[in-house]
C-alpha positions in Angstrom: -11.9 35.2 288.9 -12.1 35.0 292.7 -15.3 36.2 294.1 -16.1 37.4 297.7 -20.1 36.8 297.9 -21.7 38.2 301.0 -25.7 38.8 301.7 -27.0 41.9 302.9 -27.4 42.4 306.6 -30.8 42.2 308.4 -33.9 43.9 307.5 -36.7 44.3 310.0 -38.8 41.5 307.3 -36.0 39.2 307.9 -35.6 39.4 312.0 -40.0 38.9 311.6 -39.4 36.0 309.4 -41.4 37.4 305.7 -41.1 36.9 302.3 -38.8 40.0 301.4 -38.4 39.6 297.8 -37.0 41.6 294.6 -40.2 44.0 295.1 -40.0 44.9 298.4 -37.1 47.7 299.1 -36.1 47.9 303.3 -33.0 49.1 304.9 -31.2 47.5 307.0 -32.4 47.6 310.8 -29.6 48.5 313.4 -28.4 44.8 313.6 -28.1 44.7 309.9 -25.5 47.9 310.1 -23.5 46.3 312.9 -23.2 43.2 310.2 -22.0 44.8 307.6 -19.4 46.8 310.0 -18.0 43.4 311.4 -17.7 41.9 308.0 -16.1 44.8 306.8 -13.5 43.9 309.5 -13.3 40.0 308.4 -12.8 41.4 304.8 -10.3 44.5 305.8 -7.2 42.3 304.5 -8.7 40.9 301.5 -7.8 43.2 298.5 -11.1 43.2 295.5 -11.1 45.1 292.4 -14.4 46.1 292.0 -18.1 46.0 294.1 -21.1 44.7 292.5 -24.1 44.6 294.1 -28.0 44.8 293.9 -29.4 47.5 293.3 -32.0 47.0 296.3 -31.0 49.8 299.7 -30.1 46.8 301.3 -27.4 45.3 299.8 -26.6 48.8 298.6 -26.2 50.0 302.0 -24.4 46.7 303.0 -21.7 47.2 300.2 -21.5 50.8 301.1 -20.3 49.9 304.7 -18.5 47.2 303.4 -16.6 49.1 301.4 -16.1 52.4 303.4 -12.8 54.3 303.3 -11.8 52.2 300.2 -10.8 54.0 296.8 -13.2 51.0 295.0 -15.8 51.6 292.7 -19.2 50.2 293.5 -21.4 49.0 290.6 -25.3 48.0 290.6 -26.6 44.7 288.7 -30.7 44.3 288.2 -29.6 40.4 287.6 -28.9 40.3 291.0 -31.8 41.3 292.4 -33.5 39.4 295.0 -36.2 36.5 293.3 -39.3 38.1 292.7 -42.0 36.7 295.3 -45.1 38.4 293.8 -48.4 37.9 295.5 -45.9 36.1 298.1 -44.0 39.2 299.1 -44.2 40.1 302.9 -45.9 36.6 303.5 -44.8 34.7 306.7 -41.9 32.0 305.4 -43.2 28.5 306.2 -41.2 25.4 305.7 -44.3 24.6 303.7 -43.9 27.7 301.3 -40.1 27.4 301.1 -40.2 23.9 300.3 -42.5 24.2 297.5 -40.8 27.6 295.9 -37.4 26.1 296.2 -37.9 23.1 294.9 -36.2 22.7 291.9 -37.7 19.7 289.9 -41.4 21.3 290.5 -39.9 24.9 289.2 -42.8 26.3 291.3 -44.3 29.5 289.1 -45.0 32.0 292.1 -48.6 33.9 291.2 -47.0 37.3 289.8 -43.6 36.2 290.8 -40.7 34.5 289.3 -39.9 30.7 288.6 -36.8 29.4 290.4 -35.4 28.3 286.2 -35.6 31.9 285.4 -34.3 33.2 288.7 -31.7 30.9 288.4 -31.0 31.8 284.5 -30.3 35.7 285.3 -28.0 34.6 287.9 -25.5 32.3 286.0 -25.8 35.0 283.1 -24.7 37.7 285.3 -21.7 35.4 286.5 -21.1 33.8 283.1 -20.7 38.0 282.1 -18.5 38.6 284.9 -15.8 36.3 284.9 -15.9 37.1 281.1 -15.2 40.5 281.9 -12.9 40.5 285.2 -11.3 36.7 284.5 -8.2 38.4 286.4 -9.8 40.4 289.1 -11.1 39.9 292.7 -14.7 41.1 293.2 -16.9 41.6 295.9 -20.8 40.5 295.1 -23.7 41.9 297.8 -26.9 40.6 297.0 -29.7 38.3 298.7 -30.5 34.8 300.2 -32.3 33.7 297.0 -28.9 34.7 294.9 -27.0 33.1 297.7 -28.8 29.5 297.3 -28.6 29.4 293.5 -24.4 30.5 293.8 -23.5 27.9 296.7 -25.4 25.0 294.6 -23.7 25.9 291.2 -20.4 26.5 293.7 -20.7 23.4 296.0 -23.6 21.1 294.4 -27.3 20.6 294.7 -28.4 18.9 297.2 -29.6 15.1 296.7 -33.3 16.4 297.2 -33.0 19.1 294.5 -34.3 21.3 296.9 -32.6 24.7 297.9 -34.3 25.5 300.8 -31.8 23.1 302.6 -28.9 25.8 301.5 -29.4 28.2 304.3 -27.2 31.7 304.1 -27.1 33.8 307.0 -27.0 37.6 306.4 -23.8 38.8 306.3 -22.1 35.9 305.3 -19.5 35.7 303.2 -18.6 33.3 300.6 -15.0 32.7 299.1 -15.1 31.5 295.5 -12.8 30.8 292.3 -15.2 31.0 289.3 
């Protein structure tokens, strides 16, 4: 299965630099829309079967202006929803605070939130479920940064620190994958 993987566009949480977890539902600001309209253009050429995406507005409306004027049916996945930040959500990110909940050896359990094991767990059942189901097809995946880290270090490996707040994801970008 070939996999397109691209993150949302920007949120007004994102350009202020907080915690915008799997509880906290914003649209994209105008430079979010005008990322999602040039990556439509960097993926206009690329045929895909099928959109999954979170069901969160923002990679909702991301895969919706990704996937403008095509005849492609978009589906919503709750295992794909952004990590769940609990009492962390709409926090200022520190290096401090992103050190500590990405680290995967201390599996950090975020007060009312959501372990990075169990995050990580819904993720690789989701793709294990996928490629079960469209082994043959090309799909297109819109989801979130946190989804984004756990996918490039299963894709690309885990950095010698075991620490995934050294993958960095911008929003909009894509990721090209054979799973």
């Amino acid at each position: 299965m070939r996999i397109y993987y691209v993150r949302h566009g920007q949120t007004d949480l994102n350009l202020m630099k907080k915690m915008q977890g799997g509880e906290t539902e914003k649209d994209l600001n105008e430079t979010g829309i005008k990322q999602a309209q040039e990556t439509k253009k960097i993926l206009e050429n690329i045929k895909y079967d099928l959109v999954i995406c979170s069901p969160m507005n923002r990679a909702k409306q991301t895969a919706q202006i990704i996937n403008e004027g095509r005849n492609v049916p978009i589906i919503t996945d709750e295992r794909i929803r952004e990590r769940k930040l609990g009492e962390y959500e709409g926090c200022e990110v520190t290096d401090e605070m992103e050190k500590k909940i990405w680290d995967y050896d201390l599996n950090y359990n975020i007060p009312k939130g959501e372990n990075l094991h169990d995050f990580e767990k819904r993720i690789l059942e989701f793709l294990k479920e996928t490629k079960q189901k469209y082994d043959d097809k090309t799909i297109l995946i819109v989801a979130h940064g946190g989804v984004a880290k756990v996918l490039k270090a299963h894709l690309y490996g885990m950095p010698d620190s075991k620490n995934l707040s050294e993958i960095s994801v911008e929003n909009c970008e894509v990721i090209e994958a054979e799973i």
